[in-house]
PDB file with SEQRES, HELIX, SHEET and CRYST1 records, atoms N, CA, C and O in Angstrom:
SEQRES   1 A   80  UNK UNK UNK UNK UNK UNK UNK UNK UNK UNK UNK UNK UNK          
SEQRES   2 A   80  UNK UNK UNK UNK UNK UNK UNK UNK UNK UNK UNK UNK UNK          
SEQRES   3 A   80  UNK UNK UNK UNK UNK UNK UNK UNK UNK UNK UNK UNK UNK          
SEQRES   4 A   80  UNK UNK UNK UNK UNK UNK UNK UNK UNK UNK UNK UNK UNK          
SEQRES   5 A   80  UNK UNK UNK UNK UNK UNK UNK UNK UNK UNK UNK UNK UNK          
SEQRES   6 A   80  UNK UNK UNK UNK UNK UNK UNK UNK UNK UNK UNK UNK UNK          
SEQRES   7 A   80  UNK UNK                                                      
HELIX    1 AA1 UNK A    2  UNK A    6  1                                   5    
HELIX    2 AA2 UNK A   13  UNK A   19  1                                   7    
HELIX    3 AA3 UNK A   23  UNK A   27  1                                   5    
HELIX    4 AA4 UNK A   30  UNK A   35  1                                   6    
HELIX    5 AA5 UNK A   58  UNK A   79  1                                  22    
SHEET    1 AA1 2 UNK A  39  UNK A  41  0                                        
SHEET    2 AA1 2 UNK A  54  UNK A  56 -1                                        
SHEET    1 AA2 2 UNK A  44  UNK A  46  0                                        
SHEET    2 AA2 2 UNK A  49  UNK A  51 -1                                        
CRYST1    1.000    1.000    1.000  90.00  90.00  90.00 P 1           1          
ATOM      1  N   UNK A   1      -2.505  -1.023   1.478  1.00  0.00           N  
ATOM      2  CA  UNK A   1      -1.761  -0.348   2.515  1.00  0.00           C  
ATOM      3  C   UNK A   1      -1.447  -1.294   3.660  1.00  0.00           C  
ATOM      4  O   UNK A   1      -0.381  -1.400   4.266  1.00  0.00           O  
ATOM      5  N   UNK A   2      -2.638  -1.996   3.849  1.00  0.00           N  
ATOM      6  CA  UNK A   2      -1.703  -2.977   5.367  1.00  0.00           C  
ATOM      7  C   UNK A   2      -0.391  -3.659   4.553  1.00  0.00           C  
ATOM      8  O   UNK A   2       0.819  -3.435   4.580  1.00  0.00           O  
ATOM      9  N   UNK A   3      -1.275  -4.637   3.789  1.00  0.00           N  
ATOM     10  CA  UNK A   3       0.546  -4.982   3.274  1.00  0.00           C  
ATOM     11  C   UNK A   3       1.281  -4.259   3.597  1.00  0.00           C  
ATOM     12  O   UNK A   3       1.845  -4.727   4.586  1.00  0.00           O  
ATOM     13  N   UNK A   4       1.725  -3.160   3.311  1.00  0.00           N  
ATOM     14  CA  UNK A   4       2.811  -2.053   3.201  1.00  0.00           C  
ATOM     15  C   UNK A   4       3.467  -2.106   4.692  1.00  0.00           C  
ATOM     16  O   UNK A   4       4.551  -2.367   5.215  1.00  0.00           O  
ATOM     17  N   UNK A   5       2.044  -1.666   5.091  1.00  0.00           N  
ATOM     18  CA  UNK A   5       2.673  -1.247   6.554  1.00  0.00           C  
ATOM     19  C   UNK A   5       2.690  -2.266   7.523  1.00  0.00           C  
ATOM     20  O   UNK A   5       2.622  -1.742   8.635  1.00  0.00           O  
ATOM     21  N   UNK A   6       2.769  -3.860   7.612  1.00  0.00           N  
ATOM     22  CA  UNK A   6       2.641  -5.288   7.795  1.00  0.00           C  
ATOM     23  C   UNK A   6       4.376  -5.280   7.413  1.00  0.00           C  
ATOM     24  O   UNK A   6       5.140  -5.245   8.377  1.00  0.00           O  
ATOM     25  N   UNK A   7       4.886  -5.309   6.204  1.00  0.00           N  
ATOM     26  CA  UNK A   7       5.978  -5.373   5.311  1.00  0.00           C  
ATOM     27  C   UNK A   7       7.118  -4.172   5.074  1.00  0.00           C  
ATOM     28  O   UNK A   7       6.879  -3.056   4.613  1.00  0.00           O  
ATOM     29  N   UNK A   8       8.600  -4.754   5.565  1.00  0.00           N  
ATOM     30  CA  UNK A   8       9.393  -3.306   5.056  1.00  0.00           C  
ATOM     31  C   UNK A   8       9.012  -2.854   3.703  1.00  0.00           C  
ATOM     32  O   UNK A   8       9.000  -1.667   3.378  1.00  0.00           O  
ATOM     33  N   UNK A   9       8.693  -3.857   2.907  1.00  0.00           N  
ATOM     34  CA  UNK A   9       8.311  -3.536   1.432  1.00  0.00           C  
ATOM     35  C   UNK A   9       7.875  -4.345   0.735  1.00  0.00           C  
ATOM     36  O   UNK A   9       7.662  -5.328   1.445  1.00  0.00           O  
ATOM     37  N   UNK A  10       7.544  -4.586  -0.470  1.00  0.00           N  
ATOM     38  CA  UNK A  10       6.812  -5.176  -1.028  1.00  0.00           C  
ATOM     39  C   UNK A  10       7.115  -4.994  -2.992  1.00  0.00           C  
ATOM     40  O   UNK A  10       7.413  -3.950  -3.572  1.00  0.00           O  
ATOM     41  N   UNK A  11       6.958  -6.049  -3.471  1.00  0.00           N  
ATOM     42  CA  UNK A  11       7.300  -5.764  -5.263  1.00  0.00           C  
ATOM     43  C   UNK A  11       6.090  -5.325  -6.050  1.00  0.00           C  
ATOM     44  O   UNK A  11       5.074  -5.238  -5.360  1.00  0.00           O  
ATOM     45  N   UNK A  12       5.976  -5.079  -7.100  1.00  0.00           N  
ATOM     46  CA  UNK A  12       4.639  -5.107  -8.013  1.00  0.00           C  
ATOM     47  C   UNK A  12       4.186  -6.315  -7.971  1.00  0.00           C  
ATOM     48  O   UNK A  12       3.271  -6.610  -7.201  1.00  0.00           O  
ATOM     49  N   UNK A  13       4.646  -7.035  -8.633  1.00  0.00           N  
ATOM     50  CA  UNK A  13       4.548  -8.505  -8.693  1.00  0.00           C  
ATOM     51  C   UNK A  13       3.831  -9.318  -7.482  1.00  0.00           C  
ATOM     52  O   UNK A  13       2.763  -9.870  -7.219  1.00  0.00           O  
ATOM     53  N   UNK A  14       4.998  -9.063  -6.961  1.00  0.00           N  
ATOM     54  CA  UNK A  14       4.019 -10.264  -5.317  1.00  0.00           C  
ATOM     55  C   UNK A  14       2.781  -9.603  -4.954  1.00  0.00           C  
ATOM     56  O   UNK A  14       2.019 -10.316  -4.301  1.00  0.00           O  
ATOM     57  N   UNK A  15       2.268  -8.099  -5.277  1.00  0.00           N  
ATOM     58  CA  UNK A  15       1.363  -7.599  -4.707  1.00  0.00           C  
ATOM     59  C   UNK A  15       0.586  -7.888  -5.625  1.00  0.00           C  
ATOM     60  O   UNK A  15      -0.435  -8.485  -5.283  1.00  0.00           O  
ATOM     61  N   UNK A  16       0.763  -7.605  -6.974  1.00  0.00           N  
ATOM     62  CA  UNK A  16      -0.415  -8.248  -7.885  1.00  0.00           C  
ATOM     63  C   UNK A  16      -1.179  -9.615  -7.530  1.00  0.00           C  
ATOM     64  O   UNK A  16      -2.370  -9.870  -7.351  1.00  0.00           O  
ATOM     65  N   UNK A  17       0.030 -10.417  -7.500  1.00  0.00           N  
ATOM     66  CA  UNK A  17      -0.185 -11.734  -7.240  1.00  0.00           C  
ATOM     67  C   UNK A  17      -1.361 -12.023  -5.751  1.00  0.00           C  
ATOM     68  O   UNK A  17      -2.366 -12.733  -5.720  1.00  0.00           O  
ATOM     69  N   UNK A  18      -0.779 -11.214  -4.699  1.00  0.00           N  
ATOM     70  CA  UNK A  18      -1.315 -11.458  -3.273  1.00  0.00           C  
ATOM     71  C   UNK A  18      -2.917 -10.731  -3.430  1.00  0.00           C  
ATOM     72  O   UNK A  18      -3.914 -11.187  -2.871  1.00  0.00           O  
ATOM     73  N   UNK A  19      -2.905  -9.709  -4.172  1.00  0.00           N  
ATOM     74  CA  UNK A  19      -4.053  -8.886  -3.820  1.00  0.00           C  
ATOM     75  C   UNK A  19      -5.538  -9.498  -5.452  1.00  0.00           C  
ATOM     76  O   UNK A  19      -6.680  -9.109  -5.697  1.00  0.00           O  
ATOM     77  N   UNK A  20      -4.644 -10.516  -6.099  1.00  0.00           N  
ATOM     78  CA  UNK A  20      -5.649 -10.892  -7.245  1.00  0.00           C  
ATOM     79  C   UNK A  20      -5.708  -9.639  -7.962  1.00  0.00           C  
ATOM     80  O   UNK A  20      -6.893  -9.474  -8.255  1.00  0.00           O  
ATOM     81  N   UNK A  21      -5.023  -8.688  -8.382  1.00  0.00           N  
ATOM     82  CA  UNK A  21      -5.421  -7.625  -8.941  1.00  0.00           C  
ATOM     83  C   UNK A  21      -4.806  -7.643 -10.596  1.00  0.00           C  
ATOM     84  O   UNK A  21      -4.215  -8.649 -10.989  1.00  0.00           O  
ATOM     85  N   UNK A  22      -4.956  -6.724 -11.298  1.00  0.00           N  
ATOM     86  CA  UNK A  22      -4.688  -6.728 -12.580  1.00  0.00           C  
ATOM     87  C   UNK A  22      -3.314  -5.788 -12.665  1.00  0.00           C  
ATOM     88  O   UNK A  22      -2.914  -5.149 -11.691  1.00  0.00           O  
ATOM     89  N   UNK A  23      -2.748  -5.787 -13.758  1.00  0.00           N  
ATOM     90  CA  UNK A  23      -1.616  -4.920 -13.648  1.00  0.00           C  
ATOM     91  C   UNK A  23      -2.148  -3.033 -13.556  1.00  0.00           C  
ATOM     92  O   UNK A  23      -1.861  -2.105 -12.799  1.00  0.00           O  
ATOM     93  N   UNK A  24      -2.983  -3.182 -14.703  1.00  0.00           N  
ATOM     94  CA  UNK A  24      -3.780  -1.856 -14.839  1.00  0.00           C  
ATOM     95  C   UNK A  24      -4.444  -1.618 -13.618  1.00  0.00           C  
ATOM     96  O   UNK A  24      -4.351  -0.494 -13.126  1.00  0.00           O  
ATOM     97  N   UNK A  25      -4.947  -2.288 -13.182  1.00  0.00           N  
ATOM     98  CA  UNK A  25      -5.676  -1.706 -11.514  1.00  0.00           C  
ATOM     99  C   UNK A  25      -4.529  -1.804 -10.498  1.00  0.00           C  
ATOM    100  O   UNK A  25      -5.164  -1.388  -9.528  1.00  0.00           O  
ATOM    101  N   UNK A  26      -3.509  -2.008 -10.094  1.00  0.00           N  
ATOM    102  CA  UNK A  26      -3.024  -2.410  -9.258  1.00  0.00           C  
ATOM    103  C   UNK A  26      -1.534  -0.776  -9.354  1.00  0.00           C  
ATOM    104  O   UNK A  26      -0.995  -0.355  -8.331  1.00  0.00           O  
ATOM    105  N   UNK A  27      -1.317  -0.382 -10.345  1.00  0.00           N  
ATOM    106  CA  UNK A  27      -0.730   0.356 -11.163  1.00  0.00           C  
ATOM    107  C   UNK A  27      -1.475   1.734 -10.785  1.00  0.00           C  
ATOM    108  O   UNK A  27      -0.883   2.633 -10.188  1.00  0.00           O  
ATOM    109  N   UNK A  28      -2.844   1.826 -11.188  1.00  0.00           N  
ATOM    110  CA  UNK A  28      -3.515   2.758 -10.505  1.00  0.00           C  
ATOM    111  C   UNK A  28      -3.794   3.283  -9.500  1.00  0.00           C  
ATOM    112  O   UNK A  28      -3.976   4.472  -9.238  1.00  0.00           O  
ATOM    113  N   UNK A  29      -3.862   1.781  -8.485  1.00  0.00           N  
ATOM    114  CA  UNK A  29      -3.963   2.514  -7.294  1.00  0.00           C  
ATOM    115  C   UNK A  29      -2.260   2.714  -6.456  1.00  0.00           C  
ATOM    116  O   UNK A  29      -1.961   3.233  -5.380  1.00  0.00           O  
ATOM    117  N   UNK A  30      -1.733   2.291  -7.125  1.00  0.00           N  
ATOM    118  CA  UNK A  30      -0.305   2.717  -6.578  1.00  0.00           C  
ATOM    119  C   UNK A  30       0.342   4.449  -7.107  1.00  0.00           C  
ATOM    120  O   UNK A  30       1.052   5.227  -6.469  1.00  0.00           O  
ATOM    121  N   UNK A  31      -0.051   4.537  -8.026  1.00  0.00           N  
ATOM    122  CA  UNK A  31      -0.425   5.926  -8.523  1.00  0.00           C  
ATOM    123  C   UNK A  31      -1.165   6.937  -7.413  1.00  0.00           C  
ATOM    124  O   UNK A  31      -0.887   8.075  -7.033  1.00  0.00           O  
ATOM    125  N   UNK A  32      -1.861   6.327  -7.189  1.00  0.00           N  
ATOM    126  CA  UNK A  32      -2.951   7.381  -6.906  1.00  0.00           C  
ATOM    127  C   UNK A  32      -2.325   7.680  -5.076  1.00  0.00           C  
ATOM    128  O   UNK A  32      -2.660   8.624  -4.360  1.00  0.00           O  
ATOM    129  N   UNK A  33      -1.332   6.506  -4.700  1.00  0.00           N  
ATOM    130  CA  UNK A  33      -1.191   5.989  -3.078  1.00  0.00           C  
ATOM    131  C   UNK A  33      -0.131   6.860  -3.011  1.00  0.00           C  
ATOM    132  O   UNK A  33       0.112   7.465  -1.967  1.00  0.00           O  
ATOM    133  N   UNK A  34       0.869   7.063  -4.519  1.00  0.00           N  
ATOM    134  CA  UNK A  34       2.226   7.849  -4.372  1.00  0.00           C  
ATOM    135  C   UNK A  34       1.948   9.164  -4.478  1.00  0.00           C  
ATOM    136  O   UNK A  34       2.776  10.002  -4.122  1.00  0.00           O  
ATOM    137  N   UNK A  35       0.197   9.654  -5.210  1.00  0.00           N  
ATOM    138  CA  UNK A  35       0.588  11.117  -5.317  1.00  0.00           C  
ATOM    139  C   UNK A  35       0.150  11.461  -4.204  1.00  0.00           C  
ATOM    140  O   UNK A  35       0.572  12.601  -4.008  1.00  0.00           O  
ATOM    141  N   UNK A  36      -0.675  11.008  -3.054  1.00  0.00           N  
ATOM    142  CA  UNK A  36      -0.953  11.457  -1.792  1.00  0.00           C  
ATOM    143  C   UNK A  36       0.407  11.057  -0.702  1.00  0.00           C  
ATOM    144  O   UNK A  36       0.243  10.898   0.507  1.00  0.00           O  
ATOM    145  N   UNK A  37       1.574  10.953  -1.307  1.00  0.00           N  
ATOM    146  CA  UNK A  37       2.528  10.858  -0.039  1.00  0.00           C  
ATOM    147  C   UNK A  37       2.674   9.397   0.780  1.00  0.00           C  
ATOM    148  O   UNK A  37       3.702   9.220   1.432  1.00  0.00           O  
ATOM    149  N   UNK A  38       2.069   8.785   0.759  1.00  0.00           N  
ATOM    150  CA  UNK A  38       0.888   7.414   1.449  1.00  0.00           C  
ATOM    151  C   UNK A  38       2.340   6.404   1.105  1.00  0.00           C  
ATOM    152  O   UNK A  38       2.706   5.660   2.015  1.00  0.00           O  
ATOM    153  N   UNK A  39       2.834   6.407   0.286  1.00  0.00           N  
ATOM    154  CA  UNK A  39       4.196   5.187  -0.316  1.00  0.00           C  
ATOM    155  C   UNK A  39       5.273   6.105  -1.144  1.00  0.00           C  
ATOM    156  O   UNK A  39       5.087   7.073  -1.882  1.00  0.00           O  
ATOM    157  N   UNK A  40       6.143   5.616  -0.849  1.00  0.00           N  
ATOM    158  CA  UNK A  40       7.595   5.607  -1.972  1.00  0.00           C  
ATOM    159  C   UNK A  40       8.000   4.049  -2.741  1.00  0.00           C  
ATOM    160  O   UNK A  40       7.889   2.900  -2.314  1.00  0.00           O  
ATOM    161  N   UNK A  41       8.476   4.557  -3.968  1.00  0.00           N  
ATOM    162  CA  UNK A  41       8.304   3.569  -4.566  1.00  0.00           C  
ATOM    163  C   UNK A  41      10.009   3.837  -5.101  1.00  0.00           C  
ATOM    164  O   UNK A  41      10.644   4.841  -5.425  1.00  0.00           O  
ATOM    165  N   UNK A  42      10.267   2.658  -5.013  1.00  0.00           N  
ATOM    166  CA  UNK A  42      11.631   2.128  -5.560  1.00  0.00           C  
ATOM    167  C   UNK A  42      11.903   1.883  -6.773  1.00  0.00           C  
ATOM    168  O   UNK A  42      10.817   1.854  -7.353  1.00  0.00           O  
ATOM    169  N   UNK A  43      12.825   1.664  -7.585  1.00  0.00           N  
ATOM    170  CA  UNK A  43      12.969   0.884  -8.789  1.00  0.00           C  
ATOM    171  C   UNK A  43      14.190   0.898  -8.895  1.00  0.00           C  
ATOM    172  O   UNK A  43      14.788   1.886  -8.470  1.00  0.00           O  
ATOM    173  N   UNK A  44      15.030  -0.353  -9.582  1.00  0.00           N  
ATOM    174  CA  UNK A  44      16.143  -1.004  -9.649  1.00  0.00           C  
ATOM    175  C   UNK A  44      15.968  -2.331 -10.337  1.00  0.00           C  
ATOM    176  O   UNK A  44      14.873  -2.792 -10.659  1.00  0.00           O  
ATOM    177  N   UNK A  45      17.329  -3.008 -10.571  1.00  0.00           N  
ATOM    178  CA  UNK A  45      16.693  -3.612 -11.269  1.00  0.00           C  
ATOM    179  C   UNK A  45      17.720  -5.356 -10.671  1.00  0.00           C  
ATOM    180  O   UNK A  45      18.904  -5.267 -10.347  1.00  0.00           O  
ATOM    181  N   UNK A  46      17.354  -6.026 -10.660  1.00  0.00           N  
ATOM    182  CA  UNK A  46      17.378  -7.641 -10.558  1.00  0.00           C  
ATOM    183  C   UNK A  46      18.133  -8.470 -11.345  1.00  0.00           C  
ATOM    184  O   UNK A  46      17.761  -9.042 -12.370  1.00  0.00           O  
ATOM    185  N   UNK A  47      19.238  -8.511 -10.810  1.00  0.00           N  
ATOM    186  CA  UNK A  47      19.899  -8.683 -12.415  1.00  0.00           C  
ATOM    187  C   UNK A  47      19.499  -8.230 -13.893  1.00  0.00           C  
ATOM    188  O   UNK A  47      19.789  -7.035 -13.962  1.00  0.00           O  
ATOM    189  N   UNK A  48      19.050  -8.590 -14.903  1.00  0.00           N  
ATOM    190  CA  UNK A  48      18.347  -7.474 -15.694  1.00  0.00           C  
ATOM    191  C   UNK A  48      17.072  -7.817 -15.921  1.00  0.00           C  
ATOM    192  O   UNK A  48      16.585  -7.989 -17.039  1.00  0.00           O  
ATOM    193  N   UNK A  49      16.448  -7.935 -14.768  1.00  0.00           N  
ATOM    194  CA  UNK A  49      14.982  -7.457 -14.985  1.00  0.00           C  
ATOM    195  C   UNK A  49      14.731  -6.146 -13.703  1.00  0.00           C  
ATOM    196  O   UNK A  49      15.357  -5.903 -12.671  1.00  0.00           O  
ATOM    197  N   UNK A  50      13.863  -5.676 -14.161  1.00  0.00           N  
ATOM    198  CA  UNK A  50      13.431  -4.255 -13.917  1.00  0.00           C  
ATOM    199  C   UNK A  50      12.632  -5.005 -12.262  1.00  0.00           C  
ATOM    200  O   UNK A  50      11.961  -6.035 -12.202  1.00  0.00           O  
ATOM    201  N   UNK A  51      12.926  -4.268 -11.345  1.00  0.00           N  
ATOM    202  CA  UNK A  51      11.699  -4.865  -9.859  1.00  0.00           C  
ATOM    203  C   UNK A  51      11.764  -3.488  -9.258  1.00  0.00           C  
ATOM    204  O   UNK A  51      12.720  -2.715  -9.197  1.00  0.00           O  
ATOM    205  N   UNK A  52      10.413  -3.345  -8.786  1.00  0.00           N  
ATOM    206  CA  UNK A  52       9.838  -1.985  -8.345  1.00  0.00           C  
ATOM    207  C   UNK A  52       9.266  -2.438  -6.867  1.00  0.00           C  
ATOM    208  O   UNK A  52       8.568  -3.450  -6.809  1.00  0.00           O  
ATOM    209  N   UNK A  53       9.487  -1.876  -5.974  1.00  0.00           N  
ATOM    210  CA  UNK A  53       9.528  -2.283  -4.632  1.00  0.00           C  
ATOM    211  C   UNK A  53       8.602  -0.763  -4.081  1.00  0.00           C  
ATOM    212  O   UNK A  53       8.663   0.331  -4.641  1.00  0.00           O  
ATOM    213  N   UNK A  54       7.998  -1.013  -3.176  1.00  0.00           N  
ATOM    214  CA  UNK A  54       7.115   0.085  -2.516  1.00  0.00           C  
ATOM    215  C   UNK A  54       6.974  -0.015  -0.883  1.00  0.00           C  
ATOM    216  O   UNK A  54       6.522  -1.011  -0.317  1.00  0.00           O  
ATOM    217  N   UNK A  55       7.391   1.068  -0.269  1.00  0.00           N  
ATOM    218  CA  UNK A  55       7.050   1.269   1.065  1.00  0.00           C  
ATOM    219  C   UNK A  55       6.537   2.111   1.428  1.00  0.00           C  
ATOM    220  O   UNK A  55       6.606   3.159   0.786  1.00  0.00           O  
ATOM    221  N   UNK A  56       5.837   2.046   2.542  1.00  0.00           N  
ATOM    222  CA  UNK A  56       4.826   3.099   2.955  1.00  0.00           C  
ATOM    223  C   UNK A  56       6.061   4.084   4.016  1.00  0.00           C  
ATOM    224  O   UNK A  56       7.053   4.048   4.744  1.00  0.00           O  
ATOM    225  N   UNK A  57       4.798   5.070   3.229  1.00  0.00           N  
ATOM    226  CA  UNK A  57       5.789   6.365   4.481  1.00  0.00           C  
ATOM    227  C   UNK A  57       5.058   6.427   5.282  1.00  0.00           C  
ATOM    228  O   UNK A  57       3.877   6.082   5.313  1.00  0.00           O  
ATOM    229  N   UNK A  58       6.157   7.207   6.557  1.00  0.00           N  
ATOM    230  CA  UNK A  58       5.218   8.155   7.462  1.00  0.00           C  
ATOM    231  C   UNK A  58       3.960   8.630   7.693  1.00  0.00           C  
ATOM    232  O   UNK A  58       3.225   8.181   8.573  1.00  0.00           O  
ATOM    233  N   UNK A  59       3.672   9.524   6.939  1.00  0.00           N  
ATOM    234  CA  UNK A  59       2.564  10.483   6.280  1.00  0.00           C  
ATOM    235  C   UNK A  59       1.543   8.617   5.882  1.00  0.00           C  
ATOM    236  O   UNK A  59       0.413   8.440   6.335  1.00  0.00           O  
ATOM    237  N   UNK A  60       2.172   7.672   5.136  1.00  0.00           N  
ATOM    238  CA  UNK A  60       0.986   6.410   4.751  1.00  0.00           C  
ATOM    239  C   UNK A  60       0.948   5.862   5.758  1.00  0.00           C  
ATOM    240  O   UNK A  60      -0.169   5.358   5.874  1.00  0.00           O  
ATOM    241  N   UNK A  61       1.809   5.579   6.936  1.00  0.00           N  
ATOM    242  CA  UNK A  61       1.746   4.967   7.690  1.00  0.00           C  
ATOM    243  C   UNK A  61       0.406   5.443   8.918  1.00  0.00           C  
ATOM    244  O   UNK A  61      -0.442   4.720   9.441  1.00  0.00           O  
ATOM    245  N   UNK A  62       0.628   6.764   9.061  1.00  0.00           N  
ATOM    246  CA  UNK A  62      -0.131   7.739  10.169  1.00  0.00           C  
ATOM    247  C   UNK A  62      -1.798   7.795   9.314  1.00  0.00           C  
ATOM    248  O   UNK A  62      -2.755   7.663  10.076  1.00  0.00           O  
ATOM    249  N   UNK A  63      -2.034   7.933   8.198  1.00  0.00           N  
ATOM    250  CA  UNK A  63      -3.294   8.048   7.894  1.00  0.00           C  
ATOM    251  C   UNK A  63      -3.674   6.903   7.826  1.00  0.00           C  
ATOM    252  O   UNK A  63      -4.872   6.950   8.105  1.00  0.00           O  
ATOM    253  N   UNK A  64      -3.293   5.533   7.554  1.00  0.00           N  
ATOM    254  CA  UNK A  64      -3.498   4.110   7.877  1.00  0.00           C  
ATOM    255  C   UNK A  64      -4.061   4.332   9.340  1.00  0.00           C  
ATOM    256  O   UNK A  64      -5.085   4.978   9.559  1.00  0.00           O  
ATOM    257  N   UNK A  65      -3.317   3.754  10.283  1.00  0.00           N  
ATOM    258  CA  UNK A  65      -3.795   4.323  11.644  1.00  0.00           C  
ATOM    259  C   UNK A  65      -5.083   4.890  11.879  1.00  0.00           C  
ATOM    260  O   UNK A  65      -6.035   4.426  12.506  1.00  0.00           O  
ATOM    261  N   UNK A  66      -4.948   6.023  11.245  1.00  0.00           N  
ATOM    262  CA  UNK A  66      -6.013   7.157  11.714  1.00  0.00           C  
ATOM    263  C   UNK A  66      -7.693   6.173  10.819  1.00  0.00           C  
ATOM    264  O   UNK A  66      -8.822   5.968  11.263  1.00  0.00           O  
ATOM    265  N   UNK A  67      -7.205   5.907   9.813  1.00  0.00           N  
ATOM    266  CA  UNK A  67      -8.235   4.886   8.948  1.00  0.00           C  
ATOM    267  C   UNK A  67      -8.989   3.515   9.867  1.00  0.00           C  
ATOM    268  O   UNK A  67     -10.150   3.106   9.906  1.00  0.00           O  
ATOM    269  N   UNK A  68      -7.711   3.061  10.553  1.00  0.00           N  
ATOM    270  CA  UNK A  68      -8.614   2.243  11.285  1.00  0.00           C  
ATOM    271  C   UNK A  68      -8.911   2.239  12.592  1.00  0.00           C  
ATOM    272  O   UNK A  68      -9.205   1.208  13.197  1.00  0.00           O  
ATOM    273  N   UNK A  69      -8.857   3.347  13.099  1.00  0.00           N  
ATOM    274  CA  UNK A  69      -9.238   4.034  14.448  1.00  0.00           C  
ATOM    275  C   UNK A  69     -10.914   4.223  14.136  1.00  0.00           C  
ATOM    276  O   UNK A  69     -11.917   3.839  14.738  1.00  0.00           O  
ATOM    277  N   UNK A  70     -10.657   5.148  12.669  1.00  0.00           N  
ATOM    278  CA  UNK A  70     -12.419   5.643  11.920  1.00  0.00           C  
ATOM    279  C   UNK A  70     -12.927   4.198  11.969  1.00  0.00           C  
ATOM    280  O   UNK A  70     -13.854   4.159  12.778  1.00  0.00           O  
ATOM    281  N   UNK A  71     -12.775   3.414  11.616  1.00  0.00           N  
ATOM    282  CA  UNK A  71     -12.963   2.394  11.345  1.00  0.00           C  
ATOM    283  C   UNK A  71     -13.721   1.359  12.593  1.00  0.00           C  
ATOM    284  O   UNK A  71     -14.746   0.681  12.518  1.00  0.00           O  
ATOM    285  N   UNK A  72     -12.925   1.523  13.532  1.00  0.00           N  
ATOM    286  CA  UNK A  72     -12.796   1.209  14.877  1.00  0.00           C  
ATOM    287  C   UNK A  72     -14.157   1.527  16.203  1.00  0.00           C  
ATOM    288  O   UNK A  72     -14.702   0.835  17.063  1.00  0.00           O  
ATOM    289  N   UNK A  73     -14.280   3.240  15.647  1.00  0.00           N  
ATOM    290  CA  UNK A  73     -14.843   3.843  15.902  1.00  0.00           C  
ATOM    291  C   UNK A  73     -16.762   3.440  15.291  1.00  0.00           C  
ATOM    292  O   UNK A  73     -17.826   3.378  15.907  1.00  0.00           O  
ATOM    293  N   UNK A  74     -16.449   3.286  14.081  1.00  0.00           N  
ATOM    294  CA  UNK A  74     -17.458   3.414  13.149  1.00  0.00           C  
ATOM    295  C   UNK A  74     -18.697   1.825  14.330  1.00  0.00           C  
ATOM    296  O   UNK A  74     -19.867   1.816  14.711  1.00  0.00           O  
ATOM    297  N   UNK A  75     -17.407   0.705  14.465  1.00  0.00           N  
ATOM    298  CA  UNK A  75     -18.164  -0.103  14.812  1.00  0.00           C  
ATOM    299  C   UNK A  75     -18.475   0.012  16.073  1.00  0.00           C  
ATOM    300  O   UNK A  75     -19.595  -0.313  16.466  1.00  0.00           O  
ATOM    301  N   UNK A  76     -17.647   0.432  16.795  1.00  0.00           N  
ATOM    302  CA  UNK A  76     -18.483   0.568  18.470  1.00  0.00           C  
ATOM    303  C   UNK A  76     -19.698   1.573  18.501  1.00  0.00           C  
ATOM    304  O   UNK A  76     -20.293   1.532  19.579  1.00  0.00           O  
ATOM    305  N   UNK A  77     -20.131   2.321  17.735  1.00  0.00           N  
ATOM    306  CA  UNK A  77     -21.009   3.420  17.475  1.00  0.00           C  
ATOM    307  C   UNK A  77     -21.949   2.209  16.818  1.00  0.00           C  
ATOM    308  O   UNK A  77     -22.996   2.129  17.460  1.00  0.00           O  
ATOM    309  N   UNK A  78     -21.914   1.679  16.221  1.00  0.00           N  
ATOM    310  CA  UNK A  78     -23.491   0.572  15.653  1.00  0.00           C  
ATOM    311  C   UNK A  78     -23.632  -0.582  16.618  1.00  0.00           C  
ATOM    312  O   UNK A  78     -24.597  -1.345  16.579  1.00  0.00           O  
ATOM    313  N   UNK A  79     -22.720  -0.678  17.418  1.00  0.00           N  
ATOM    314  CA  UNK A  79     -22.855  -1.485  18.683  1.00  0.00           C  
ATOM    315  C   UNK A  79     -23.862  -1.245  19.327  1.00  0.00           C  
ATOM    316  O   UNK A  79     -24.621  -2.195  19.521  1.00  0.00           O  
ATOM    317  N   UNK A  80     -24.231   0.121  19.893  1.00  0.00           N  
ATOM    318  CA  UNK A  80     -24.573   0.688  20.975  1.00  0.00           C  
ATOM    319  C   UNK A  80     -26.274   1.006  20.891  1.00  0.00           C  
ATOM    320  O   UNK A  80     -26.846   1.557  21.831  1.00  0.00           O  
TER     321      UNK A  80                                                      
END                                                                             
């Protein structure tokens, strides 16, 4: 998700590549990111190869946020 929301968008490919991930894991969790609303995902194609592009929505953008606020939160609370 930072990628995403760092980036207007992003490919399968470069994200595989950037995040060390596998196609099967990387596939999954993009699955799992589109059925919660979290990204839209593109597809078109590149002269004729197939490229799938993903951006975060709204709705991914705002629970990002809210993730590292928790986050944020989590550490000034073990600070103290």
């Amino acid at each position: 998700m930072s990628v995403l929301v760092a980036n207007e968008s992003y490919d399968f490919n470069s994200l595989k590549e950037l995040l060390g991930a596998t196609d099967g894991n990387l596939a999954s969790h993009i699955k799992a990111l589109e059925k919660e609303g979290y990204i839209t995902v593109m597809k078109s194609f590149v002269g004729r190869k197939p490229n799938t592009q993903y951006v975060v929505s709204k709705n991914g953008r705002e629970a990002f946020i809210k993730h590292l606020e928790a986050l944020e939160n989590l550490i000034k609370n073990q600070k103290t």
